[in-house]
Backbone as ProteinMPNN parsed JSONL, in Angstrom:
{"seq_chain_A": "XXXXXXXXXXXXXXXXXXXXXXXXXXXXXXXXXXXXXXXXXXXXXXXXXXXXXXXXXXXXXXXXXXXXXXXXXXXXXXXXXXXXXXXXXXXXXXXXXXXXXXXXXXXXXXXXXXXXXXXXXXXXXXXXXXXXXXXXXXXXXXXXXXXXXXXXXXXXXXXXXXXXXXXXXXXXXXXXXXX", "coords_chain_A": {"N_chain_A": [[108.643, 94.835, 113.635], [111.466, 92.604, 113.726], [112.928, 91.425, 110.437], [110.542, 91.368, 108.874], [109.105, 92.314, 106.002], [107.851, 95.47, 105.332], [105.192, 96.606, 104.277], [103.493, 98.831, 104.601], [103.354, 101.441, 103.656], [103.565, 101.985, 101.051], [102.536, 102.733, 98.945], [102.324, 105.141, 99.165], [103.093, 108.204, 97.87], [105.135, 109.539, 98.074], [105.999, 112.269, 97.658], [105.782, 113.849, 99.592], [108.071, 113.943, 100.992], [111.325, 114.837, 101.853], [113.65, 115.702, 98.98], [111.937, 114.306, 96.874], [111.016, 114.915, 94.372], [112.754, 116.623, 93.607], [114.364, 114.708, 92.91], [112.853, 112.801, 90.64], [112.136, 114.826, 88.969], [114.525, 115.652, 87.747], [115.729, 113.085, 87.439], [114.424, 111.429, 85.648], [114.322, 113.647, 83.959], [117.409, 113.401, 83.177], [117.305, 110.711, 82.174], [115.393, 110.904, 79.882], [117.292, 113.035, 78.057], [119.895, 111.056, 77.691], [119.027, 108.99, 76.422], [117.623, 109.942, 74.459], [120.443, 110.641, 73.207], [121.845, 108.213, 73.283], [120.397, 106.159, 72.205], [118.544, 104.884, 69.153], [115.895, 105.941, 69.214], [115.199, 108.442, 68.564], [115.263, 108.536, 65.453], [114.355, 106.785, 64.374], [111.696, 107.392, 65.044], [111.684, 109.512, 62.9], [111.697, 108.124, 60.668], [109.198, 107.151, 60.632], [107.753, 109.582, 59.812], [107.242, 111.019, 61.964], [108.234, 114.148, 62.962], [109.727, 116.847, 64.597], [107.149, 118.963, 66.402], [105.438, 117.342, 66.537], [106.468, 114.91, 67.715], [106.285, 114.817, 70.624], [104.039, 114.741, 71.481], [103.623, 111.867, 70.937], [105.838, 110.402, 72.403], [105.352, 111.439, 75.101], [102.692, 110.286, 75.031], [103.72, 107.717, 74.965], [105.32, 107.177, 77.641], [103.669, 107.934, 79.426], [102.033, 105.706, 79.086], [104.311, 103.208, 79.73], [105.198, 104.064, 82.018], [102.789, 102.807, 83.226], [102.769, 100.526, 82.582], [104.882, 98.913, 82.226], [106.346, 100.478, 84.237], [104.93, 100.605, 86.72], [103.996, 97.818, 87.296], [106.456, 96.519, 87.12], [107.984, 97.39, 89.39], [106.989, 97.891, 91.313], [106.604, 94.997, 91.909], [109.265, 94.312, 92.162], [110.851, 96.352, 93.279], [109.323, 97.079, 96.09], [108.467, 94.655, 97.098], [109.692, 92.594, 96.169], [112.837, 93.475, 97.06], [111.727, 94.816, 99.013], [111.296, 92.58, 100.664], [113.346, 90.935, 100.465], [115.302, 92.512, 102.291], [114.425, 92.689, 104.373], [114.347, 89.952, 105.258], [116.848, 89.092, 104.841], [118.77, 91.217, 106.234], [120.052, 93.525, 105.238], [119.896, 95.943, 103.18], [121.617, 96.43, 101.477], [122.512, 94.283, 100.134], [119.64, 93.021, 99.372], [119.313, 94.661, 97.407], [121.225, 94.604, 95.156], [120.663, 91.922, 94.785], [118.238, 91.661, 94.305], [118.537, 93.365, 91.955], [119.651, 92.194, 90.408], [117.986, 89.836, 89.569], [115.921, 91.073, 88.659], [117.165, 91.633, 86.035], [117.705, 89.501, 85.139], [114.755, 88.763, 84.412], [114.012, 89.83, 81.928], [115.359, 88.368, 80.76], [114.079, 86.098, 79.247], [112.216, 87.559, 77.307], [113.952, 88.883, 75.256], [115.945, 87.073, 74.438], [113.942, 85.103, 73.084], [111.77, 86.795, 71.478], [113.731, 88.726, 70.265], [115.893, 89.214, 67.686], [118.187, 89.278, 64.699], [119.79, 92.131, 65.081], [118.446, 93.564, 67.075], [119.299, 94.919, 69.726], [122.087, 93.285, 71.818], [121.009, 90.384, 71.199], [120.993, 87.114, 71.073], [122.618, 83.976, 69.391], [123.207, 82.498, 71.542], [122.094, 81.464, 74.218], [123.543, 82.038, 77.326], [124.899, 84.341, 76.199], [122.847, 86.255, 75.902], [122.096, 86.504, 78.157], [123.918, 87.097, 79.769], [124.184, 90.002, 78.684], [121.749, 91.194, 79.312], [122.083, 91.094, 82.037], [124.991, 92.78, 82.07], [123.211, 95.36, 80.502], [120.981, 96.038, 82.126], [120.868, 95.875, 84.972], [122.617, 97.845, 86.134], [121.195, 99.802, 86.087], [118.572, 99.227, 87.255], [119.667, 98.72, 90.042], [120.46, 101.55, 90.552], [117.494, 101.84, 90.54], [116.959, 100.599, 93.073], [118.298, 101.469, 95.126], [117.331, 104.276, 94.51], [114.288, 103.28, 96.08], [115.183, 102.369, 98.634], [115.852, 104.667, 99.809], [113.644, 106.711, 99.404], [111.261, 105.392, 99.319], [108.851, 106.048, 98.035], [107.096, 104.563, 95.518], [106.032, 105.721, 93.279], [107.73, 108.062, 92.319], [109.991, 105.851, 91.381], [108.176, 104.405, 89.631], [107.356, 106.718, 87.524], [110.342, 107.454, 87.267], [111.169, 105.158, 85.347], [109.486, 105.049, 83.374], [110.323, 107.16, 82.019], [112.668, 106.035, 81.484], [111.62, 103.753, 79.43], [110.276, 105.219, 77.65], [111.437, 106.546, 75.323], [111.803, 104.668, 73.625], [110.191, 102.971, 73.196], [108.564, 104.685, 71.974], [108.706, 104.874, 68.771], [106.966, 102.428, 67.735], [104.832, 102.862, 69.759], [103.862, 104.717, 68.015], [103.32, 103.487, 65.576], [101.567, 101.342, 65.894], [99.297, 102.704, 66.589], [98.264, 104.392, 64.493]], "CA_chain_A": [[109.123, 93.523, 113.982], [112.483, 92.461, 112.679], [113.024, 89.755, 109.544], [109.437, 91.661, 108.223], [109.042, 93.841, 105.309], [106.502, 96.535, 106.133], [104.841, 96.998, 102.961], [102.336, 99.876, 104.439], [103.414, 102.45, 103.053], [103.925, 101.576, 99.632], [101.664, 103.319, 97.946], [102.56, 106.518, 99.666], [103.935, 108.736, 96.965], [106.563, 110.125, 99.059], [105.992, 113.581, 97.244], [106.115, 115.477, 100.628], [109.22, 113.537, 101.791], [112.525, 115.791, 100.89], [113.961, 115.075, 97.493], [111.733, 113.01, 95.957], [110.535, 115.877, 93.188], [113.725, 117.016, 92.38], [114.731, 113.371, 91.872], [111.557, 112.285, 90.314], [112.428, 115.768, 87.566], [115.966, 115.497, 87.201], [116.154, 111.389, 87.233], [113.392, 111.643, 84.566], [115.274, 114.782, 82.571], [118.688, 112.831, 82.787], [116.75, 109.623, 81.309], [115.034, 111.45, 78.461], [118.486, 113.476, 77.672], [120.451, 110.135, 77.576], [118.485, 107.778, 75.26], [117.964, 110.749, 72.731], [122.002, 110.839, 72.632], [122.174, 107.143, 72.209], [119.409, 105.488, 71.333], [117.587, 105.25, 67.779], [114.551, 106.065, 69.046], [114.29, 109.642, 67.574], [115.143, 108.649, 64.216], [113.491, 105.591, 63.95], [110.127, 108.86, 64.696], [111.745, 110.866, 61.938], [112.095, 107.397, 59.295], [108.133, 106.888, 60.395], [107.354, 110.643, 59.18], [107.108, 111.415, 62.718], [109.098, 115.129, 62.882], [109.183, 118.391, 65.531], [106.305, 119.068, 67.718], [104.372, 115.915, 66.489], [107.173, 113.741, 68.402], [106.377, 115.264, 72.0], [102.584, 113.915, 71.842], [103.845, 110.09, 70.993], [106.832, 110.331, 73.912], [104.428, 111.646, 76.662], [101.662, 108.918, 75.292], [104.746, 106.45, 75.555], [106.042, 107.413, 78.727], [102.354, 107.0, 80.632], [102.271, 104.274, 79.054], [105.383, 102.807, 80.141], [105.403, 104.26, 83.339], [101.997, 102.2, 84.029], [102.584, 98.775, 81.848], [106.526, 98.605, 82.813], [106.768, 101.107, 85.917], [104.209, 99.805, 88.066], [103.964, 96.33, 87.254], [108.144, 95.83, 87.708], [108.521, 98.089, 90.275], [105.396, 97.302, 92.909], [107.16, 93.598, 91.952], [110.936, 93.775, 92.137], [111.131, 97.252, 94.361], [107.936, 97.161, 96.849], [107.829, 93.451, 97.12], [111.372, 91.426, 96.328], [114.042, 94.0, 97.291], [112.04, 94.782, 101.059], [111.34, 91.318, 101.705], [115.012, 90.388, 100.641], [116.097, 93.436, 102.629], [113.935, 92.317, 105.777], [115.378, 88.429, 104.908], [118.81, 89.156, 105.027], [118.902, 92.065, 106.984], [121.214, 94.169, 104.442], [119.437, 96.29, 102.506], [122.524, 96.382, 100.029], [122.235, 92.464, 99.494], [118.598, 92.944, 98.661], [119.786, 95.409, 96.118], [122.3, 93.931, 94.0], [119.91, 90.163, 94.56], [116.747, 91.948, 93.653], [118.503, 94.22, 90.722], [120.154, 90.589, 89.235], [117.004, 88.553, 89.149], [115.396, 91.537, 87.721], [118.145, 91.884, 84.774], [117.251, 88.033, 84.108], [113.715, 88.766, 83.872], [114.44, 90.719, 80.721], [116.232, 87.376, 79.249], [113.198, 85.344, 77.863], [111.798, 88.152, 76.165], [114.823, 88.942, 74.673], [116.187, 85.446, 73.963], [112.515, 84.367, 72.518], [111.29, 87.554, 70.743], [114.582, 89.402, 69.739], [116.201, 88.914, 66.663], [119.613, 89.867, 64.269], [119.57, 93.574, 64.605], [118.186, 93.593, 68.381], [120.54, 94.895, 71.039], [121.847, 91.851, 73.062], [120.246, 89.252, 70.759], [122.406, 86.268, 70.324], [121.595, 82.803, 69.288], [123.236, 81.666, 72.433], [121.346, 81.983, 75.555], [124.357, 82.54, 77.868], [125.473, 85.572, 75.993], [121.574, 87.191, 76.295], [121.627, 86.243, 79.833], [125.091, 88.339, 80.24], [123.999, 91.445, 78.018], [120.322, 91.65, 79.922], [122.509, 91.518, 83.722], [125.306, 94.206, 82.316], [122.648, 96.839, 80.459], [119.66, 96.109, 83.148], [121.143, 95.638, 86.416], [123.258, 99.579, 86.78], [119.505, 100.997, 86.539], [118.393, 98.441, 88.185], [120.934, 99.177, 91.305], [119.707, 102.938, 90.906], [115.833, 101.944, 90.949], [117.044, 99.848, 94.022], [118.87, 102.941, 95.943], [115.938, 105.003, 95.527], [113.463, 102.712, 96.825], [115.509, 102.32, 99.878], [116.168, 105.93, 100.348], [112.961, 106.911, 99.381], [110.151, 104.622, 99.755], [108.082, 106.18, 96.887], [107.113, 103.872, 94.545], [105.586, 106.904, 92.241], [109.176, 108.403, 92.027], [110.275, 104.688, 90.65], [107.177, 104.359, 88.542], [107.583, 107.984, 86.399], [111.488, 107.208, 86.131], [111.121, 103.781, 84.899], [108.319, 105.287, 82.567], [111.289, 107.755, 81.589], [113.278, 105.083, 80.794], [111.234, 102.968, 78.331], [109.432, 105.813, 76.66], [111.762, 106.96, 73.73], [112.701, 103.377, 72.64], [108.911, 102.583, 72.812], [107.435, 105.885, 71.05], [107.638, 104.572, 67.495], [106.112, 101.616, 68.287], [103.491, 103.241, 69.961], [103.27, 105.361, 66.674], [102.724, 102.214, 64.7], [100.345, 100.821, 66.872], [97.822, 103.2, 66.591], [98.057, 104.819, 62.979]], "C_chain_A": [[110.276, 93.177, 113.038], [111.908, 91.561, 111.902], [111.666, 89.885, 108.88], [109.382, 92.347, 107.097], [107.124, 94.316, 105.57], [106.12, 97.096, 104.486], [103.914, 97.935, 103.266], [102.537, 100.549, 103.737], [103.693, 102.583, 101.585], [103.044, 102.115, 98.476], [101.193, 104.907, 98.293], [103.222, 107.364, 98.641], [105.016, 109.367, 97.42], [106.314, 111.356, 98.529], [106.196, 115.215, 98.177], [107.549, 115.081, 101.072], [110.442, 114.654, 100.967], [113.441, 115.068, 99.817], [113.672, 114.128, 96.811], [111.185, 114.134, 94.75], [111.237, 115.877, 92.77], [114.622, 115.87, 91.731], [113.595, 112.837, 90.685], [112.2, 113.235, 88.634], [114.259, 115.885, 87.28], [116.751, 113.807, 86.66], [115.789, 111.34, 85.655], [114.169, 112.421, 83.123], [116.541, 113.829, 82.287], [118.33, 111.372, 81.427], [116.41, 109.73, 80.17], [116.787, 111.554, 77.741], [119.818, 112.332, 76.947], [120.129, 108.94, 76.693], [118.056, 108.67, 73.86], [119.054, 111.022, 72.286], [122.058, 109.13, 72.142], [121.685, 106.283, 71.839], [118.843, 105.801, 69.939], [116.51, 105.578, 67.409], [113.768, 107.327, 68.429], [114.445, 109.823, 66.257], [115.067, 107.637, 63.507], [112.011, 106.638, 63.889], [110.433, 109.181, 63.794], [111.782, 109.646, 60.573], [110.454, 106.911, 59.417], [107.213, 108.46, 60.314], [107.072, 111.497, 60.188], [108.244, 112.822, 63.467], [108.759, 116.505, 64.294], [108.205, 118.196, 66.71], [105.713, 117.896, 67.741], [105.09, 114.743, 67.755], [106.489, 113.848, 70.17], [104.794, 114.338, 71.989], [102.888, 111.977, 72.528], [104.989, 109.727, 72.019], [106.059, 110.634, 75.069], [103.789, 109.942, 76.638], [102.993, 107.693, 75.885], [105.152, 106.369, 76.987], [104.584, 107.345, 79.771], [102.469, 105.249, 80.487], [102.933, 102.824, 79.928], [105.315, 102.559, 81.014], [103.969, 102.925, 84.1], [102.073, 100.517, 83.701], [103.946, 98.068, 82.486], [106.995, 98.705, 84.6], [106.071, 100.453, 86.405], [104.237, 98.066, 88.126], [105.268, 95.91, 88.35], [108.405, 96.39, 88.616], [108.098, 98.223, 91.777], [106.412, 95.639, 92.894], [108.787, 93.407, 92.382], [111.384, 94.95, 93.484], [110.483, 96.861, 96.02], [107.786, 95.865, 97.106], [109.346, 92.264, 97.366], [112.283, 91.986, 97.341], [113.364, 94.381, 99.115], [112.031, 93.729, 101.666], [112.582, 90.528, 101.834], [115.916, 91.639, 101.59], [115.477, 92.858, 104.605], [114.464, 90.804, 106.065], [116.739, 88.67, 105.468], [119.446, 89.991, 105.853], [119.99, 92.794, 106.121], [119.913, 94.404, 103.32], [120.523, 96.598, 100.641], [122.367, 95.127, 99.462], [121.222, 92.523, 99.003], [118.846, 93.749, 97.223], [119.776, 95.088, 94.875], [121.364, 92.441, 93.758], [118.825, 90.727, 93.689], [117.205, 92.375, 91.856], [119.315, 92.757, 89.655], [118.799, 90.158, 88.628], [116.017, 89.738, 88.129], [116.016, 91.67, 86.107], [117.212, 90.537, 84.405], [115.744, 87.964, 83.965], [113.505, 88.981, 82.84], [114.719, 89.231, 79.726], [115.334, 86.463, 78.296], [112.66, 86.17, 76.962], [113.242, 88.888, 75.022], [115.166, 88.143, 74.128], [114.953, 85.322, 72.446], [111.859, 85.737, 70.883], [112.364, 88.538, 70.186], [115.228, 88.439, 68.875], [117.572, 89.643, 66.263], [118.799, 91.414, 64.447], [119.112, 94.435, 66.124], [119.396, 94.107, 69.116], [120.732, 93.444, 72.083], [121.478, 90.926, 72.901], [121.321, 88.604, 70.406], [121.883, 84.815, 69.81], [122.247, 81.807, 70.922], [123.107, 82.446, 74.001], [122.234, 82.429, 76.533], [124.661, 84.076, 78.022], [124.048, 86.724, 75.925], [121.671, 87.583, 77.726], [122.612, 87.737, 80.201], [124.844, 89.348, 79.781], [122.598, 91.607, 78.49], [121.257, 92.33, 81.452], [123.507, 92.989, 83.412], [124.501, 95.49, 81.564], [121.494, 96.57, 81.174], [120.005, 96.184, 84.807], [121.954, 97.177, 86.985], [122.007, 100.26, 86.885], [118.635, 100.269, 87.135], [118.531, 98.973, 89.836], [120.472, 100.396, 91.503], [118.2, 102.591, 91.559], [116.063, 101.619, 92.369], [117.213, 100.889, 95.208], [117.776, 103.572, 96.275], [114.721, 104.689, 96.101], [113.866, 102.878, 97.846], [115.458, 103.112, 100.257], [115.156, 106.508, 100.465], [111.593, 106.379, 99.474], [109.03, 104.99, 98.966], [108.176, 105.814, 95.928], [106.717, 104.647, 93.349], [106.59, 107.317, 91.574], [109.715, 106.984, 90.757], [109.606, 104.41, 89.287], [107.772, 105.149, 86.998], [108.885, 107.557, 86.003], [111.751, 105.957, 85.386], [110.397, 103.789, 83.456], [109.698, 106.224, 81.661], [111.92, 107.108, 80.796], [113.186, 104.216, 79.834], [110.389, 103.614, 77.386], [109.952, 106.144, 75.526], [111.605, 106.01, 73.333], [111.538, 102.576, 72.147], [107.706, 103.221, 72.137], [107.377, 105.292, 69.824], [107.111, 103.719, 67.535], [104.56, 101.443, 68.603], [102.59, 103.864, 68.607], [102.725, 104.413, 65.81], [101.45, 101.91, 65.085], [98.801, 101.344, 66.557], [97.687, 104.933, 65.273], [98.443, 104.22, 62.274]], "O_chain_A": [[110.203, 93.364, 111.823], [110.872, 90.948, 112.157], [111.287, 88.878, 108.282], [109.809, 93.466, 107.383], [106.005, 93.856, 105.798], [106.777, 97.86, 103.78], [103.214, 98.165, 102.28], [101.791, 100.433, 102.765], [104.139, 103.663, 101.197], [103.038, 101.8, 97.286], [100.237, 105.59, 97.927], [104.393, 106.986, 98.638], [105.862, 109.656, 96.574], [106.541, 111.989, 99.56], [106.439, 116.409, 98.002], [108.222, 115.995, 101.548], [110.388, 115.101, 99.821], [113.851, 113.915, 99.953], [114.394, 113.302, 96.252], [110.799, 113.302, 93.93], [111.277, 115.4, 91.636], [115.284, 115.863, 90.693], [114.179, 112.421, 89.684], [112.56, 112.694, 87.588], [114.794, 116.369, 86.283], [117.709, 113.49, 85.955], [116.569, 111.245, 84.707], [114.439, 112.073, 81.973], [116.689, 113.482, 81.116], [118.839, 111.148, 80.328], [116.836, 108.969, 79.301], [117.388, 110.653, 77.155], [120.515, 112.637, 75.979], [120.939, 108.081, 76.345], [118.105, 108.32, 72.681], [119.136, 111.567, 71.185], [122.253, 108.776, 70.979], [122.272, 105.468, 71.128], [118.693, 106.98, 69.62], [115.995, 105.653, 66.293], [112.616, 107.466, 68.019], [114.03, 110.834, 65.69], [115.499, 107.451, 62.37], [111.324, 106.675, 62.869], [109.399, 109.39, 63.159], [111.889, 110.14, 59.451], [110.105, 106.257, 58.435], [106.058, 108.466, 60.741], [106.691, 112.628, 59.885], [108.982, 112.521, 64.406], [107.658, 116.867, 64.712], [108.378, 117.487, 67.702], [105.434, 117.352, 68.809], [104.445, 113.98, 68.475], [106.284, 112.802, 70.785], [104.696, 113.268, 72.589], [102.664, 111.29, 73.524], [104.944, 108.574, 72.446], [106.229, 109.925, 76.061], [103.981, 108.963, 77.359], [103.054, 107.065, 76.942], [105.299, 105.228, 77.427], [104.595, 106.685, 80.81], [102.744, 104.246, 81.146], [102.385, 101.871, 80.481], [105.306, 101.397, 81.419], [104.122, 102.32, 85.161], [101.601, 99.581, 84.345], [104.018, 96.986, 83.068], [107.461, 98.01, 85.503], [106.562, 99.357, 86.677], [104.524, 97.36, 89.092], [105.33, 95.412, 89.475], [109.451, 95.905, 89.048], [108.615, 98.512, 92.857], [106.867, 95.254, 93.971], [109.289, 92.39, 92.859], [112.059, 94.603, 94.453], [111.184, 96.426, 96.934], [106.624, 95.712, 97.483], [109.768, 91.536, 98.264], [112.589, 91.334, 98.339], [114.04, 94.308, 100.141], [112.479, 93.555, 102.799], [112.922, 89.771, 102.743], [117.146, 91.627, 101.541], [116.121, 92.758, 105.65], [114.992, 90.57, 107.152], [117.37, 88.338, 106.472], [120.571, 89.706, 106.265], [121.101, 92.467, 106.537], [119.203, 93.551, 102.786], [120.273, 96.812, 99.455], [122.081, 95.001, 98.271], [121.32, 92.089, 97.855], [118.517, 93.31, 96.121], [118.987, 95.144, 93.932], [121.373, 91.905, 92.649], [118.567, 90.324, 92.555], [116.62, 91.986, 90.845], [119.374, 92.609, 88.435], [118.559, 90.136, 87.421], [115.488, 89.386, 87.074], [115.27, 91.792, 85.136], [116.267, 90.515, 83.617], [115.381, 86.984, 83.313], [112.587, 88.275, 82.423], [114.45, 89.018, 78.543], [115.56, 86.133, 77.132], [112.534, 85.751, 75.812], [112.94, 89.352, 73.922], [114.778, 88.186, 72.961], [115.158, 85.434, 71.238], [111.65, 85.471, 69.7], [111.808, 89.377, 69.477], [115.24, 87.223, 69.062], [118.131, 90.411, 67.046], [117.665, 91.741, 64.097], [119.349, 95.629, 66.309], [120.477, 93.537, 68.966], [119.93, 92.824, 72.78], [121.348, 90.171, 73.864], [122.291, 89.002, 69.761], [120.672, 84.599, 69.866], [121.804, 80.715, 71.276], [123.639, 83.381, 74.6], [121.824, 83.533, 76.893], [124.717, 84.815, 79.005], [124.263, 87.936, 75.902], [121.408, 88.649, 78.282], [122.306, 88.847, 80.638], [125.347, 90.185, 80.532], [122.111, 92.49, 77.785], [121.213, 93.484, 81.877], [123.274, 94.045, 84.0], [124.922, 96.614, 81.839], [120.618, 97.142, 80.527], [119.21, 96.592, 85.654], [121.844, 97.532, 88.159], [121.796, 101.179, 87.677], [117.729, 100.928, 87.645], [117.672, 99.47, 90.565], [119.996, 100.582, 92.623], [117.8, 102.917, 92.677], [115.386, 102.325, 93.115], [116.363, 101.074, 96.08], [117.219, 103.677, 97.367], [114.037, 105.578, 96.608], [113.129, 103.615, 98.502], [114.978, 103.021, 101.386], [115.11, 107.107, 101.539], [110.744, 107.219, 99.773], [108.061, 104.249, 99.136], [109.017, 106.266, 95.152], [107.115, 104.168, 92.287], [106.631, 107.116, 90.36], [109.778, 107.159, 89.54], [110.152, 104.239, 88.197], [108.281, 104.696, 85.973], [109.058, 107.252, 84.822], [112.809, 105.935, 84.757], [110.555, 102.934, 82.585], [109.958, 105.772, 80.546], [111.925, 107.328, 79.585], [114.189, 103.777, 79.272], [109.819, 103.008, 76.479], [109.197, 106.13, 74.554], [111.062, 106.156, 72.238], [111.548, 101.799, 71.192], [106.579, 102.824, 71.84], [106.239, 105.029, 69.436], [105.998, 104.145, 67.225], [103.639, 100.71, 68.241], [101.424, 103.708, 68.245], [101.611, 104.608, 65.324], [100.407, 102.268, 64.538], [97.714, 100.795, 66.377], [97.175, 106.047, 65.373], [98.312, 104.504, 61.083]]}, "name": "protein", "num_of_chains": 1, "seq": "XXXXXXXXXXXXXXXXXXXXXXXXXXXXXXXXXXXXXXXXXXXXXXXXXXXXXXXXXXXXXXXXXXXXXXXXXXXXXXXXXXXXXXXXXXXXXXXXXXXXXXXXXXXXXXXXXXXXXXXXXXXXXXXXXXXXXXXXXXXXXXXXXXXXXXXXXXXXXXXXXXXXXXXXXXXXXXXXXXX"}
């Protein structure tokens, strides 16, 4: 029925559909590859004594983690939920996109704003300039998550790379946490 989103299938892993693996392992590999070039997250591990093979344990744990506290939550919510019913709304699955992958950027801004500080990426004391540094580093992976929902319809795919995405920057963290 038009002007509906069809949420059956949403919990279909798409895993037989064609190219959701080799996106799922190459999205995933690119994600890792890219936040150990420029993020601090592997030597913020190596300034909490965390060195070599030990690191791979606390990046997996992070990256379930992630994938189930971050991925599923935001991604059943903003993919699976905003972006088809704004795609069945509007009839333009690109408009749901770019609408869904905004409002998700500004989800990002109270915890940022509220709980980030000097030294934070994107922390400012004026709310404006959070707002604008959540929409331009959240909304280009955003716009991706958005793509492959549409294209693919496996929210699993979304999940794992989403889990990809917040696991280095949240491994020492995790290391803290629980030693």
């Amino acid at each position: 029925m038009p002007g509906r989103a069809a949420l059956a299938d949403t919990f279909d892993p798409g895993l037989r559909r064609k190219g959701v693996v080799p996106a799922l392992l190459i999205l995933s590999g690119l994600m890792f590859g890219l936040l150990a070039v420029v993020s601090p997250s592997l030597a913020e591990l190596a300034e909490l004594g965390v060195t070599g093979g030990a690191i791979l344990p606390w990046v997996l744990a992070s990256w379930l983690w992630m994938a189930i506290e971050a991925g599923l939550c935001e991604e059943y919510l903003f993919r699976a939920g905003l972006q088809s019913s704004l795609a069945a709304w509007l009839r333009s699955p690109l408009a749901a996109i770019l609408i869904a992958s905004v409002i998700f950027a500004l989800m990002h801004w109270p915890g940022l704003y509220v709980r980030g500080g000097p030294g934070t990426d994107g922390w400012s004391t004026d709310p404006l300039e959070v707002a604008a540094f959540c929409i331009a580093s959240l909304s280009p992976i955003a716009v991706l998550f958005g793509v492959l929902w549409a294209r693919t319809r496996s929210l699993l795919l979304l999940i794992v790379v989403h889990g990809a995405v917040d696991a280095l920057p949240n491994a020492a963290e995790m290391f803290r946490a629980f030693t």
